[in-house]
C-alpha positions as CSV (number, residue, x, y, z in Angstrom):
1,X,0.6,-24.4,-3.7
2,X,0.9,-22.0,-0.9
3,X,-1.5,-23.4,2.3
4,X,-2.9,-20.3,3.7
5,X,-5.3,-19.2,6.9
6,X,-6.7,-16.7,8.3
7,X,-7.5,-16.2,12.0
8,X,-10.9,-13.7,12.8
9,X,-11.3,-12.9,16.4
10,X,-12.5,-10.2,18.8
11,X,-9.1,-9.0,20.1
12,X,-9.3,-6.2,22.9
13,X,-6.3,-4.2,23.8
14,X,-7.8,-4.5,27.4
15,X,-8.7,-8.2,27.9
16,X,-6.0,-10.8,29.2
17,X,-7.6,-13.0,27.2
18,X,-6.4,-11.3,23.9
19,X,-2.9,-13.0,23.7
20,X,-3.7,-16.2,24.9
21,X,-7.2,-16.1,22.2
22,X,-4.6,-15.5,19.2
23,X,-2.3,-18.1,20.2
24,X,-4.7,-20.6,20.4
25,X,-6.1,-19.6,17.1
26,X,-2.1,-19.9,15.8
27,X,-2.0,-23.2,17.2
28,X,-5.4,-24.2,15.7
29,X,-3.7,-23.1,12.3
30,X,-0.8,-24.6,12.3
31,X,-1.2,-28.1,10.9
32,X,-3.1,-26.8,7.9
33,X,-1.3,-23.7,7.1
34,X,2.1,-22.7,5.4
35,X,1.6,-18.8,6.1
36,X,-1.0,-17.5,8.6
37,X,-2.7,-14.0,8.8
38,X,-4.0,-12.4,11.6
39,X,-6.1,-9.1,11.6
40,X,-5.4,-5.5,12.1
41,X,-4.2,-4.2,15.6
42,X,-3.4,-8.3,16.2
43,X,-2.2,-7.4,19.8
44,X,-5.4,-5.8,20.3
45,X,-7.7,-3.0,19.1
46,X,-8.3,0.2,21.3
47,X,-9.2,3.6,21.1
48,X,-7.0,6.1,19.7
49,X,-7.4,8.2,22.3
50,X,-5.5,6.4,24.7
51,X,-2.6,6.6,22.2
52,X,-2.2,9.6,23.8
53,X,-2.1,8.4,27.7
54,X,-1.2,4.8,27.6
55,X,1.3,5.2,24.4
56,X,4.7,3.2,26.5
57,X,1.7,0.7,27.8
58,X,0.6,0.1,24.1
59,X,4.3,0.1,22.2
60,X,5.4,-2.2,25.2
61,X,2.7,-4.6,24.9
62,X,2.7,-4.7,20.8
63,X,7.2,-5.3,21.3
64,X,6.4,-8.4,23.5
65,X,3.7,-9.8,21.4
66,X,5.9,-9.4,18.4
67,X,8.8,-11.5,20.2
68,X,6.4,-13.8,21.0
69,X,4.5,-14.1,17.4
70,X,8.4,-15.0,16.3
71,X,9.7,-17.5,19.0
72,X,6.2,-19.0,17.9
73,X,7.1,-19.2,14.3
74,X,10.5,-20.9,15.0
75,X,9.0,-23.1,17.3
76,X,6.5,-24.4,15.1
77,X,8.3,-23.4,11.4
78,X,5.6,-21.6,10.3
79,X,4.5,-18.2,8.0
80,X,2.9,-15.1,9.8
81,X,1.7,-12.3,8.5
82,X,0.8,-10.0,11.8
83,X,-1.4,-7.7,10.3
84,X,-1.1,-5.1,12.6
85,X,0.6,-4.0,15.2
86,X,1.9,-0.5,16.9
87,X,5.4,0.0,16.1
88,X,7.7,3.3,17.0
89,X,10.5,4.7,14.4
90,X,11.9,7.6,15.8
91,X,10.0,10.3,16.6
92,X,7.0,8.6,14.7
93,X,4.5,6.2,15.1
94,X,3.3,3.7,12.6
95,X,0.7,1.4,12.4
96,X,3.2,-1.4,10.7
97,X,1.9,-4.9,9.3
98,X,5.0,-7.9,9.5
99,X,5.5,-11.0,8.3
100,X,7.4,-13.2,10.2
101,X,9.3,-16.7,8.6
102,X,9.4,-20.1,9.5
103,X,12.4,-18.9,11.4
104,X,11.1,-16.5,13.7
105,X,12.6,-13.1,11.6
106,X,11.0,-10.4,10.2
107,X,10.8,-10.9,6.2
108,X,8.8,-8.1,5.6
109,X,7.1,-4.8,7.0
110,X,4.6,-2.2,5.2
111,X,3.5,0.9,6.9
112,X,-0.2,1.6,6.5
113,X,-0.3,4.3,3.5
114,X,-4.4,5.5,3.6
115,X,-5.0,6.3,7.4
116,X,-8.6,6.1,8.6
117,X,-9.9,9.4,9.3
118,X,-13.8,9.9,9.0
119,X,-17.0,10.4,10.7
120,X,-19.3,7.5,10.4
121,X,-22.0,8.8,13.4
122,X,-22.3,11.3,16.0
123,X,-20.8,9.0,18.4
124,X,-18.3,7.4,16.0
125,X,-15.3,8.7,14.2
126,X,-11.8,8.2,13.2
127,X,-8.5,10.4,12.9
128,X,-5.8,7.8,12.8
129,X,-3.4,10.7,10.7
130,X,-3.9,12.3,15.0
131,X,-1.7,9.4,15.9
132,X,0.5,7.8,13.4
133,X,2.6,8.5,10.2
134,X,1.8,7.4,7.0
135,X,3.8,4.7,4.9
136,X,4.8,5.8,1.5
137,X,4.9,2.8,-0.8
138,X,3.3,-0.1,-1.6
139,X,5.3,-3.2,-0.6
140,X,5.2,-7.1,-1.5
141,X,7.0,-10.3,0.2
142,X,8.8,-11.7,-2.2
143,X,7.8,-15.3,-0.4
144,X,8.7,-18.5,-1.7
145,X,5.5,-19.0,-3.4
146,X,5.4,-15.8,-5.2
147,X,4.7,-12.1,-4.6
148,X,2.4,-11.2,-2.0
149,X,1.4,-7.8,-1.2
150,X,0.9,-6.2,2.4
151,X,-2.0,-4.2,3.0
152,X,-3.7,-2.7,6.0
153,X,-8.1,-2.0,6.2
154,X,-8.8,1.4,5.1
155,X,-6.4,1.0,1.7
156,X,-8.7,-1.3,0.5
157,X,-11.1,1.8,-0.6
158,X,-8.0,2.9,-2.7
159,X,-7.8,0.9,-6.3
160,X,-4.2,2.3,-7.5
161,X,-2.5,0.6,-4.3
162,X,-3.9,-2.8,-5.7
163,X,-3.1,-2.3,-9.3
164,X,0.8,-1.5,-8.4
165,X,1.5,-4.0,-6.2
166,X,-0.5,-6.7,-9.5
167,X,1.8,-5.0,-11.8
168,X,4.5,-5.5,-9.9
169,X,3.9,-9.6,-10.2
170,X,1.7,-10.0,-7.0
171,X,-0.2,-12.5,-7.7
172,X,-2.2,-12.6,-3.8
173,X,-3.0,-9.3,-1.9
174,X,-3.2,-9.3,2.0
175,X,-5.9,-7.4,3.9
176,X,-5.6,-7.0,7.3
177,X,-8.5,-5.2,8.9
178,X,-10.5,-4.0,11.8
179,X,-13.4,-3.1,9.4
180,X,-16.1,-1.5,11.2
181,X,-19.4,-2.8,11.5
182,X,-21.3,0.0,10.2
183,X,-19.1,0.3,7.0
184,X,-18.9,-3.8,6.6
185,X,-21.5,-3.5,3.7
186,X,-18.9,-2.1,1.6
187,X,-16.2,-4.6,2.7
188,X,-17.2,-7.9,0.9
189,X,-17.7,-5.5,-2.7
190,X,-15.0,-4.3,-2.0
191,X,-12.8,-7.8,-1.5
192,X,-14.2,-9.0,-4.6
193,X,-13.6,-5.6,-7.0
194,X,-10.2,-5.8,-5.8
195,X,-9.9,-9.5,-6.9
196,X,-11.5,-9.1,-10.1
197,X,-9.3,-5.9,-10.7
198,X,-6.2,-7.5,-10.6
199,X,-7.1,-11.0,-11.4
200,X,-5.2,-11.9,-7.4
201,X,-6.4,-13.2,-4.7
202,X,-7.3,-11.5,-2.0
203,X,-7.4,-12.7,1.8
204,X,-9.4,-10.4,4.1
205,X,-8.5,-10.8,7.4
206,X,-10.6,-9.0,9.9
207,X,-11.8,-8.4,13.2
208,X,-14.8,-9.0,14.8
209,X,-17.0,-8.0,17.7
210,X,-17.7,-5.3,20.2
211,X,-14.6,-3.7,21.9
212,X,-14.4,-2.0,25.4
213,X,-14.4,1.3,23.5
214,X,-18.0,0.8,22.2
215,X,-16.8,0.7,18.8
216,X,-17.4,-2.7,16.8
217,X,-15.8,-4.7,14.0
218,X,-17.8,-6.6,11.4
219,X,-16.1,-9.6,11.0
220,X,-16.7,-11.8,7.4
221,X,-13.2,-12.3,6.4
222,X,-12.8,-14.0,3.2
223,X,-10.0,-15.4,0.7
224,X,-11.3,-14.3,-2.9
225,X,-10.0,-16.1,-6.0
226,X,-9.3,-13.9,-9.0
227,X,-12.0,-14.7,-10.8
228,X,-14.0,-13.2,-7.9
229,X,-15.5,-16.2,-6.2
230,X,-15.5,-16.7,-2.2
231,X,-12.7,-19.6,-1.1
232,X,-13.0,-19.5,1.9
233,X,-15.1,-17.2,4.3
234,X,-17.0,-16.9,7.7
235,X,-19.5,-14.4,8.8
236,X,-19.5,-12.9,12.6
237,X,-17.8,-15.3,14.6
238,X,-14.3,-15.9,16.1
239,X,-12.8,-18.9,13.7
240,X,-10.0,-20.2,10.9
241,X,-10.5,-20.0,7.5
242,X,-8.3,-22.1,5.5
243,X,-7.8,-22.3,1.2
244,X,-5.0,-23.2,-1.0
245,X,-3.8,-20.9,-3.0
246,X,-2.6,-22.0,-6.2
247,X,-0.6,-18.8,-8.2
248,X,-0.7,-19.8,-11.9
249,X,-4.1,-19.5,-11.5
250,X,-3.9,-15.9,-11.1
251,X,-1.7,-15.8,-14.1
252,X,-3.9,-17.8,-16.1
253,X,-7.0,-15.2,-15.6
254,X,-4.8,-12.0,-16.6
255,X,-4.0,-14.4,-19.9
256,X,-7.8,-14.5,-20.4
257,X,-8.5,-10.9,-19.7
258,X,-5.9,-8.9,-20.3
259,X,-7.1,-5.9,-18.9
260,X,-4.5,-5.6,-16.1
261,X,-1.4,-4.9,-18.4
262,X,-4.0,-2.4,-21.0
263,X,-3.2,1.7,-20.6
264,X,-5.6,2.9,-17.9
């Protein structure tokens, strides 16, 4: 039985209070979780434009909040998945999810495969593929629990992702997120389709909140069961949810409804 969290705040690249809100939140966690997930852009969200300007004050600040995220971990011998965070590869940029062990390393990493690029308003759009590099593959932590997949926001509008990382045994599916608040309609469907799909849970880990940019997040994370049923879930404000995830129950729905291993 895997003891899971996740940790929804408003997390602004340009408040001093980010770091010190998420480690509070961590140590909130900690006594009722085995692995916890924080959202998209952990380290803070900001606007792709200053990319551009501020990009050594952004990859600097994201490098130091990772060391910190895993001195944390050893410290306290506990799971993180940070969901987001800015991380540079040569002459590329990716916006790279980690999970960290109960002994501060880095277990896993999956680079964000569907970048956001749209137009949601005339004063509101997107072009993440300006920025960063996209991943190539799906990826899964093969944790002591089970198989978990990594996933970041805007791949959860892409079904195939999902349905390889199930097929390839994942029996719970990460989704780390700074959902916007005009698109967060589509956000709990989506959770749930995703969950039903694949007969997996899903754990939606979002942000929430207006950000210094103007742009706002919609919050309502949520851990889905596969049968599609809400675990765990909160609506706008900054909090914990907490569920125990049991795996074979996963299993136990794709032996119901075999639809999963079927011929698309």
């Amino acid at each position: 039985m895997l003891k899971l969290s996740c940790i929804q705040g408003n997390f602004d690249l340009t408040s001093h209070e980010t770091e010190e809100k998420v480690f509070y939140f961590l140590d909130l966690s900690k006594e009722n979780s085995d692995l916890i997930i924080l959202p998209e852009y952990a380290a803070g969200v900001f606007d792709l434009r200053f990319l551009k300007e501020g990009k050594d004050f952004i990859l600097e600040k994201n490098r130091v909040f990772l060391t910190k995220v895993r001195v944390w971990c050893k410290k306290n011998k506990k799971h993180v998945c940070i969901g987001s965070i800015i991380h540079p590869e040569g002459e590329h940029i990716f916006n790279r999810s980690l999970v960290i062990d109960d002994k501060g390393e880095v277990v896993s990493f999956y680079d964000k495969i569907h970048l956001f690029d749209a137009k949601l308003g005339e004063k509101e759009a997107h072009s993440e593929s300006s920025f960063f590099k996209n991943g190539t593959a799906p990826v899964y932590w093969d944790s002591y629990w089970g198989k978990i997949g990594l996933t970041i926001c805007y791949d959860l509008r892409f079904p195939n992702l999902y349905r390889s990382l199930a097929k390839s045994g994942c029996n719970l599916i990460i989704v780390s997120a700074a959902f916007t608040d005009i698109t967060i309609a589509h956000w709990e469907i989506l959770l749930r389709a995703r969950a039903i799909e694949n007969y997996c849970f899903i754990a939606g880990c979002n942000q929430t909140g207006q950000y210094i940019n103007g742009k706002k997040t919609g919050g309502k994370s949520a851990i889905v069961s596969p049968w599609g049923e809400d675990l765990a879930c909160i609506e706008e404000e900054e909090g914990v949810i907490f569920s125990n995830i049991d795996f074979s129950y996963s299993n136990a729905c794709r032996e119901k409804i075999p639809s999963l291993y079927s011929e698309d």
